[in-house]
Structures are given as C-alpha cells and as structure tokens.
N, C-alpha and C positions, 0 to 999 in steps of 0.2 A: 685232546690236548688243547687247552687256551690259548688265548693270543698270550699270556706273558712266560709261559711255559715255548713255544716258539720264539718268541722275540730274545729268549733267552740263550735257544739253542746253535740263533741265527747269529748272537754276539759272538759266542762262544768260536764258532766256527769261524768266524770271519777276524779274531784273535788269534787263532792257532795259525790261520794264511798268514799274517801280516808277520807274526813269527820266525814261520819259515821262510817268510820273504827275505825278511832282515838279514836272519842266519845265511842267507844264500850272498847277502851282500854286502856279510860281514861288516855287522853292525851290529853291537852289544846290546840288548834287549835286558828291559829294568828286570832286574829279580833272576838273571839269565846269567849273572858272577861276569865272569871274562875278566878283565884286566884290574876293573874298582878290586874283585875279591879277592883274586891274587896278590893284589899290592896290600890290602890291608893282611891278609895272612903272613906277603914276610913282614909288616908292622912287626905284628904280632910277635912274630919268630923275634926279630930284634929287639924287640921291650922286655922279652923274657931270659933274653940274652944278656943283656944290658945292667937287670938285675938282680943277676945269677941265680937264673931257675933253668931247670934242665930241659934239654932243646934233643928233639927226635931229628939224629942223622937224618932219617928215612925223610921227615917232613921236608927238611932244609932244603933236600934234594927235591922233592917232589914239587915244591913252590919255586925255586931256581929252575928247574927245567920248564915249568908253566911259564915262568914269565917270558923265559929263551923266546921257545915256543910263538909266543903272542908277540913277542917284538919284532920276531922272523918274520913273521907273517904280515906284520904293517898295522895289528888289531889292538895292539898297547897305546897309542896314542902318545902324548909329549908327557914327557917326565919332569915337571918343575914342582919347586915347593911352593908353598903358602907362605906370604910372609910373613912374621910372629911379630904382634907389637904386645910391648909388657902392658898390663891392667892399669889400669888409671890412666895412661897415658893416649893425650889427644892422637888421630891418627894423622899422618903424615899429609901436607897441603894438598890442596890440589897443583897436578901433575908432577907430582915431585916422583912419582911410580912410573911415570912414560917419561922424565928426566934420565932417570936412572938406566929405562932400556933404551937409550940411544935415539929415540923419540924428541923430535924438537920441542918443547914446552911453547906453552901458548903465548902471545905479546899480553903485556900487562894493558890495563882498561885507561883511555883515553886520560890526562889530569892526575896519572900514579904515579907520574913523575916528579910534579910540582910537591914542593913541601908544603903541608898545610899548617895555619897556625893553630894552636891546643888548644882545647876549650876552656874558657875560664874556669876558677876554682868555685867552687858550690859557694854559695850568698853574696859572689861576688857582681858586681855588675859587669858589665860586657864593656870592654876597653872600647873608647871610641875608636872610628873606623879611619883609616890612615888619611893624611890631607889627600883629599882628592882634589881636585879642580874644581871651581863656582862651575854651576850648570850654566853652558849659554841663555841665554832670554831667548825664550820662544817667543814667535807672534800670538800674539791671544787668538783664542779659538773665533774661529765665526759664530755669530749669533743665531741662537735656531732662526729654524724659519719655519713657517704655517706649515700644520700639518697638512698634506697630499689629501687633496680630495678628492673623490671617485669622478671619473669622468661621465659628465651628463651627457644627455640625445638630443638632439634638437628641439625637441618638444618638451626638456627640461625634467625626463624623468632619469632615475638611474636605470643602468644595463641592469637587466637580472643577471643572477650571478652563472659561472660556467657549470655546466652540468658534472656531476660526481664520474669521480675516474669509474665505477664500474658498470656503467652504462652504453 
C-alpha cells in the first residue's frame, strides 16, 4: 500500500467520524439533504402546482410530513425569504435592510448635514469664493539663521560620529 493509497484511506475515515459526529449533533452535513432538500422539494411540489402540472398526493405528504418532522426536532432552522429586487435596478442603500428589521440605522458621516454648494457647470469658471474677511497681517517671519554647526572638541577636531544602532 503507498503513502497516497493510505493518506487516502486515512481522509476517508476521518470524514465518515466527522459525519457521524455531526449527525449525532444534529447538524446538516453538505450533500447529507435535511432541511436545504426538503424545502426545495416542496419548491418544487408548488411550481408545479402553480403551473398546473400534476402533483403526487403521496409526495405532498411525504415532503409535509419531512418538514413536520425537521421543525419538531429544532433541525429546520429559520424560515425567511430572500428579498427579490427586479433586474436593472440599483440595490437598496446601505442599511436600509437593518432599517427595515427594526435595527437602528447608522448616524450619517460628520458635514451630511450641511448643504454643500453644486459644482459649477462644465467650461464654466469657478464663481469666486464668498466675501471672506482681509487676512489679519502676520508678523514677517524670522530671518534664517546660520546653519547649526557640529559641535567641536577642544582641540578643534569634530566628534566621530555615534556608532551604528546594530552594534
């Protein structure tokens, strides 16, 4: 036997545990149906109902009592729809879905409040900017001064420089 002939037999096993873990802890296992397969089966059942094609008694039963079944037991999980937005159209803002479920919507961004002015129209130039007030007169700046010179040794040479940080 190989290593990948083992490494394969060792997955395999250690998938069928994890399996029955699950099942032990009721918990739906991918490709394992439960509650996804049932609900799309009565899809099913009702799109065919819907447009009028013939529907086995026996099924209708069989998927009603499954789902019974699965909601008894706590293993169906929450039953909401998806919300449908028609083609073309942008989807709805943000939080306007946690609006909706009683979720408080988030504060708008600092300055959302203030109205801003439009931008001008294309070739136009920029209206000038509302009278503001003359700037006050600043003091004129200071005048540089000599650049800092290294400080010398008494004997008039310079300090060598500091030694390198990885030393």
């Amino acid at each position: 036997m190989s290593f990948f002939e083992r490494a394969k037999a060792a997955a395999t096993d250690l998938a069928s545990k994890a399996d029955v873990a699950m099942q032990q802890a009721g918990i739906n296992t991918p490709g394992g149906g439960g509650g996804e397969r049932t609900l799309r089966d009565l899809g099913v059942l009702a799109y065919l109902e819907a447009t009028g094609r013939p529907v086995e008694a026996a099924d209708r039963e069989r998927v009603l009592g499954e789902l019974r079944e699965l909601e008894s037991s706590g293993r169906l999980g929450p039953l909401t729809l998806t919300p449908s937005y028609a083609p073309g159209t942008p989807p709805p803002p943000p939080g306007a879905a946690a609006a909706g479920a009683g979720v408080p919507a988030a504060p708008p961004p600092p300055g959302a409040g203030a109205p801003a002015a439009p931008p001008p129209p294309p070739g136009a130039s920029a209206p000038p900017p509302a009278s503001a007030p003359p700037p006050a007169s600043a003091p004129p700046p200071p005048p540089p001064s000599a650049p800092d010179e290294p400080p010398t040794t008494p004997s008039g040479a310079t300090p060598p420089p500091p030694p390198p940080s990885w030393a």
